[in-house]
N, C-alpha and C positions, 0 to 999 in steps of 0.2 A: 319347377324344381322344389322339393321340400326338404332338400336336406341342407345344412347349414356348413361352413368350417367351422372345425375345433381346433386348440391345442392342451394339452397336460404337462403341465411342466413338470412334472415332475414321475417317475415310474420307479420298479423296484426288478429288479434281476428274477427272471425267473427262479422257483426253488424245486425242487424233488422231496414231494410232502410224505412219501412212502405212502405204501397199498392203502390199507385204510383209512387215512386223512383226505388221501385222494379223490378216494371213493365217494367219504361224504363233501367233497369241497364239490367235485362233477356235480352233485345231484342240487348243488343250491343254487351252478352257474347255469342260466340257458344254455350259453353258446355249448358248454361242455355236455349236456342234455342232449342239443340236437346232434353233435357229433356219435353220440352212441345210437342213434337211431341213422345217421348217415352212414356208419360202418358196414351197418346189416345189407345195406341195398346199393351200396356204392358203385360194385364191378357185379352186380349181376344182369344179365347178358340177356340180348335177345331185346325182341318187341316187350316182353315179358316183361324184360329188366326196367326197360323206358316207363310202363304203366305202372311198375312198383315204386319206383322214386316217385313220380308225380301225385302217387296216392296216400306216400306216406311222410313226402318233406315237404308239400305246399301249403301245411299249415304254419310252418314254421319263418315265409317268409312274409313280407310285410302286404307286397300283393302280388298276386297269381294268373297270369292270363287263363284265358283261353287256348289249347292246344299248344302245351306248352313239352319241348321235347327236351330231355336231360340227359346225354347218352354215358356210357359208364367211364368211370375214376374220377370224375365232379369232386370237386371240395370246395364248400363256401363256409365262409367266417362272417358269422354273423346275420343271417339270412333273415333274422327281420329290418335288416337295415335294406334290403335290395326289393326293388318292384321290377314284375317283370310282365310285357305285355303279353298279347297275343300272337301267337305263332311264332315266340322265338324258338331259338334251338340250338341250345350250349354242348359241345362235342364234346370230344373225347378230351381225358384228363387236364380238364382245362382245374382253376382256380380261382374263386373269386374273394379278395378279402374286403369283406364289406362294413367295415369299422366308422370312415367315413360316410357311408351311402353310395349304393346304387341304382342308373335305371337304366334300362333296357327296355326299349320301345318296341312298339310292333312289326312283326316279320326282321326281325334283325338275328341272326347269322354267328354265332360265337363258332369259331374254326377250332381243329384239336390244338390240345396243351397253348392255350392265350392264358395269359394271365391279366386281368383285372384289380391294380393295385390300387385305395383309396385313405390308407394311412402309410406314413412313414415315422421313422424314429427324426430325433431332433440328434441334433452334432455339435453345434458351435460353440460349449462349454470347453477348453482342454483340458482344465483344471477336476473335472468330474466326468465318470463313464457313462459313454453313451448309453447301455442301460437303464439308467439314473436321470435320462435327460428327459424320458415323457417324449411324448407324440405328435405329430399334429394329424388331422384328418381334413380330408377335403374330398367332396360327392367325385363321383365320374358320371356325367350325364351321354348315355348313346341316346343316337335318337333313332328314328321308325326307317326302315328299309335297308339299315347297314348291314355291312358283309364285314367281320372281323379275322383276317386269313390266319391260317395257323402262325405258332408259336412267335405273334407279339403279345407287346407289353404296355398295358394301359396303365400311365402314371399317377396317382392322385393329381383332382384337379382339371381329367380331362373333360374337353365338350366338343362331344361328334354329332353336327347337325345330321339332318334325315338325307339320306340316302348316299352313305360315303362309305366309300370300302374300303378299307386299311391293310395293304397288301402283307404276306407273309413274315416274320420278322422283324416286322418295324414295332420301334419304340417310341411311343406319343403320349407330347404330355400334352400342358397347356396352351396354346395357338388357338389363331385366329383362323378357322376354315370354313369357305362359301360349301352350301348344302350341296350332295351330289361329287363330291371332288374324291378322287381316290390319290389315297396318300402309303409312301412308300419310306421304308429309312431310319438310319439311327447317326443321327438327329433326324428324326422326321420331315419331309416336305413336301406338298406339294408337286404331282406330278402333271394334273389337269383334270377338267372335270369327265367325270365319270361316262358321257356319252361320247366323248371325241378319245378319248383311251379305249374304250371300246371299238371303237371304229379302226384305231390303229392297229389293232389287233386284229383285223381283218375279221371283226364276231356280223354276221347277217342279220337283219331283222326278222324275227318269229315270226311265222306266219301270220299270225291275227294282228300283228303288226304293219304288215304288209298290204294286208286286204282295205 
């Protein structure tokens, strides 16, 4: 893992700088940099669309597999905070905010509209608004062979050892889970590991499996 926790104590409300303050505040921030290069290739469509993000956002993030697939309405924050291996492949309008750090291991599976959170705001002042209160940041480390089902929610914080599949809808934060386990739920838990849920599900062994 190379990314570290943070916290900011302290933050400021966002402002509305009007057109031209804007203009030049984007052009001195990366992240606002890589968002206007994000815009152009976001939703375009096709195998096409796939080979134009990978050609034109993977220098932007920290590192880049091999065969790496990014299918349309993607939005990352942050993208040199996040590495990503080989042969993943982030669907559709998913989101990843990568303020804290992210990784994504090899052959690992991001399902449509998942969300990947790795900052949140701070609260526990009442005397001062949450605006005001700064941040904390904490990595999400996936690991190699996960399955991420569509529309969950990855809490700052999380660690998904290799090869666990996190079924549709659930929200996972920080736990303790053996490699291989598919996990369901909000509160997340534990449903069993990943070959005997399989089996329950009445799924056959592949042929080369078999042989």
């Amino acid at each position: 893992m190379k990314f570290e926790s943070w916290v900011v104590n302290e933050s400021k409300p966002d402002a509305n700088l009007g057109l031209l303050r804007s203009l030049k505040y984007d052009a001195l921030v990366k992240q606002n940099r890589y968002e206007y290069f994000e815009s152009f290739v976001r939703n375009f469509p096709g195998k096409a669309g796939v080979a134009l993000r990978v050609i034109i956002l993977r220098r932007f993030f920290q590192s880049f597999g091999k065969n790496v697939v990014l299918w349309p309405g993607i939005r990352f924050r942050f993208p040199y905070k996040i590495e990503l291996g080989d042969n993943v492949s982030i669907s559709y309008d998913c989101i990843l905010q990568a303020g804290g750090g992210i990784v994504l291991g090899d052959n690992t599976l991001i399902g449509p509209s998942v969300k990947i959170w790795s900052v949140n705001h701070m609260f526990k002042e009442l005397d001062r608004p949450i605006n005001r209160q700064g941040y904390e940041g904490r990595p999400v480390i996936i690991g190699n062979d996960c399955w991420i089902g569509s529309n969950s929610f990855m809490k700052p914080g999380t660690y998904l050892p290799n090869g666990c599949v996190v079924l549709p809808g659930t929200v996972l934060g920080k736990m303790i889970i053996p490699e291989y386990s598919v996990i369901s739920g909000n509160p997340a838990k534990i449903i069993g590991p990943r070959n005997r849920v399989g089996a329950m599900l009445g799924w056959k062994k592949t042929k080369e499996e078999s042989e």
